[in-house]
N, C-alpha and C positions, 0 to 999 in steps of 0.2 A: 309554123311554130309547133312545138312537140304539144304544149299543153293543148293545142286545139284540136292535135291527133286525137288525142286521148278523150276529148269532150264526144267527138264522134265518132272513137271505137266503141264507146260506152250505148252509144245512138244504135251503131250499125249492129250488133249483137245481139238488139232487140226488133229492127228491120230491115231484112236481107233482101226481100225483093223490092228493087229497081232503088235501094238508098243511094248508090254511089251517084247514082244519076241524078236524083230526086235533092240532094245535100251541095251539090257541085253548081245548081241550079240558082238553088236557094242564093249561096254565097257570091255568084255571080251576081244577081236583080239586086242585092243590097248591099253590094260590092264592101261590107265589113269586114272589119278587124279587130280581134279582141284576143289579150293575153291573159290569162286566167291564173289564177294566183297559187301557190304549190298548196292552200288547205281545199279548194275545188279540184285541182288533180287529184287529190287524197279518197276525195269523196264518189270521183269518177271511178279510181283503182276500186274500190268497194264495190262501186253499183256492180262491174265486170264482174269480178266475183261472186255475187250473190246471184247473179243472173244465172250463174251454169249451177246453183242450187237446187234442188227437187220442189223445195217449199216457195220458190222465186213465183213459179205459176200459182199462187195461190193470191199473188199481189198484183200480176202482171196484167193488168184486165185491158181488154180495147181502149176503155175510157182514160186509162193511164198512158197507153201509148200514144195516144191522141194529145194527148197534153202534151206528154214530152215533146210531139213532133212542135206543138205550139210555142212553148217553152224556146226551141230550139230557133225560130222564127224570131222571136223577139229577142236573142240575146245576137245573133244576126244581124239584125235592124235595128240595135238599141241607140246609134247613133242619130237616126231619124223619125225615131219611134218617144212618144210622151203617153206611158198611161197613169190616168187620175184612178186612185185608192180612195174606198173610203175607211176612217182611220176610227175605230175603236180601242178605249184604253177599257182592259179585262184584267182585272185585280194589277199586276207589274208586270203585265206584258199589251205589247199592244198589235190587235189583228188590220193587217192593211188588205181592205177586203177590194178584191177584183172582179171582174163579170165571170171567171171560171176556177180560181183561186183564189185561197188568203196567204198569205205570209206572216207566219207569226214572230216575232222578236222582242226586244226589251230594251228601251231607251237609257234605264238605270244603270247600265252599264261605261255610259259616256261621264258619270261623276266622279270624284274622287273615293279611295278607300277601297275600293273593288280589286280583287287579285287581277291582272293583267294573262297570269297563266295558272295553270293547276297547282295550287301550294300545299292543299292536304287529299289527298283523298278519299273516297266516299265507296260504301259495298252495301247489296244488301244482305240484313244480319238473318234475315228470316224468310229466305230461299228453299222452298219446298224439296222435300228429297227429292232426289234424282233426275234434277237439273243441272248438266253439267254446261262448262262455261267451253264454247266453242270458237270463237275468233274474240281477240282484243284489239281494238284501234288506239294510241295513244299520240297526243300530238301535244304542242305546249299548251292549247288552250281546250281540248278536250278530251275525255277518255268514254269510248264507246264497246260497251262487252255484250257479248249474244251468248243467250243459255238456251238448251235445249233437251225436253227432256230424253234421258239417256243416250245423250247425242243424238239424236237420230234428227232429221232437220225438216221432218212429215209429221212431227209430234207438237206438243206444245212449247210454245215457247217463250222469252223473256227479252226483252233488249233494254237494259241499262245505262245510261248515258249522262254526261256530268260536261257541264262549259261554264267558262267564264262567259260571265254575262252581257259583255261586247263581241262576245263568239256567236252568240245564239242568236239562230233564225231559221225558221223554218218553211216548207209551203203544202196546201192542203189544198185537194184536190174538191172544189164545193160539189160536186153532184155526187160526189159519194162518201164523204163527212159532212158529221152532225155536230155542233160546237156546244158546251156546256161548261159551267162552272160550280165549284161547290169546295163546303169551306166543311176541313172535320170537328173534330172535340176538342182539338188543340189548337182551334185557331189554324191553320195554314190550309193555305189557300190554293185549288189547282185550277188550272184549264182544262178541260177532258174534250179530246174529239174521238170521234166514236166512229165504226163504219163496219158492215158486215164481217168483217175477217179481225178486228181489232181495236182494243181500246188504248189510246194514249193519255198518260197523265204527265202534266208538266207544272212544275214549280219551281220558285225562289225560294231559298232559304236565309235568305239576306248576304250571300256573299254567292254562290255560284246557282247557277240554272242547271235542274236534271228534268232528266224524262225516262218513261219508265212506257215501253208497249209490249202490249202482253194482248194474248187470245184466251187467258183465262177469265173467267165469272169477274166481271167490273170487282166485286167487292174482293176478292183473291185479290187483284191489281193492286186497288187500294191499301190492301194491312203489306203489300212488300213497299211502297211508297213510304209506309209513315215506318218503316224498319228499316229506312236508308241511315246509317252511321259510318264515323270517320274511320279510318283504318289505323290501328295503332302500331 
């Protein structure tokens, strides 16, 4: 199937020696099958690209590849494979925490009244000069923008990100994030995970889920968070 090409170009890109072998292997012993949905294609096209980026090895550590190969095992084996989560509810999202990962997402999204796809847009208003905006991802249910200062993609940087709230989920790598919570002067409320190279903030604003990762000073992160508005 093309989409499982594609889950394993994403693979082999990041391990060249002995993958075809090492993958061929894999597929064989747990004799799976799995068709992957065109918004995981989307997100596969991405990783490819970000990966021939200068700034990609600043993310790309052992321990990340190590997981993916894990990662890669279990979606393999998923028809034979049961792992138990333990499940924490964290302001309106909930962390399903694993022995090497959590996956964060949000239930609220399965009610009524939730936009189903992106119906207004959201920017932030108070983007530091000379940040420009270097790749857009747009799909029905979410819109993901990269800022970089003065392009350069070795510099600092911003990732902006807006889903519906049956969109969103995410996964965290536990031995090199730090999970925290905190609520500002206005009441709203984020998830922050932390980790050498970057802070992530994510929130509900009562109709769509954003996030916001940056390598600037937490509290820089922070005032472009609460300067997220709709685009008119």
């Amino acid at each position: 199937m093309e989409a499982n090409k594609l889950f394993l170009q994403a693979l082999e890109e990041n391990y060249n020696d002995g993958f075809d072998k090492y993958m061929s292997s894999l597929e064989t012993k747990y004799e799976a099958n799995h068709t992957f949905s065109n918004k995981h294609d989307k997100k596969m096209q991405k990783l490819i690209k970000q990966q021939r980026k200068p700034y990609y090895k600043l993310i790309s550590t052992a321990g990340r590849r190590a997981a993916c190969i894990i990662v890669a095992v279990i979606v393999m084996s998923a028809s034979a494979m049961s792992v138990k989560a333990i499940r924490e509810a964290v302001f309106d999202f909930i962390k399903s925490i694993f022995s090497d990962h959590t996956v964060v997402s949000t239930e609220s999204g399965t009610d009524k009244g939730y936009p189903e796809q992106i119906e207004e847009e959201y920017y932030i208003s108070e983007l530091p000069e000379g940040f420009e905006a270097t790749n857009t991802i747009r799909t029905n249910d979410s819109i993901i923008i990269e800022y970089f200062m003065n392009g350069d993609y070795s510099s600092d940087y911003v990732l902006f990100s807006q889903y519906t709230k049956s969109s969103y989920k995410a996964n965290y790598d536990n031995d090199h994030n730090q999970f925290d919570e905190e609520i500002d002067n206005e009441e709203q409320k984020y998830l922050i995970i932390s980790n050498e190279y970057d802070t992530t903030f994510i929130w509900d604003n009562g109709q769509y889920i954003f996030e916001i990762v940056s390598n600037l000073p937490k509290n820089e992160a922070l005032i472009l968070c609460k300067s997220t508005k709709i685009k008119n």
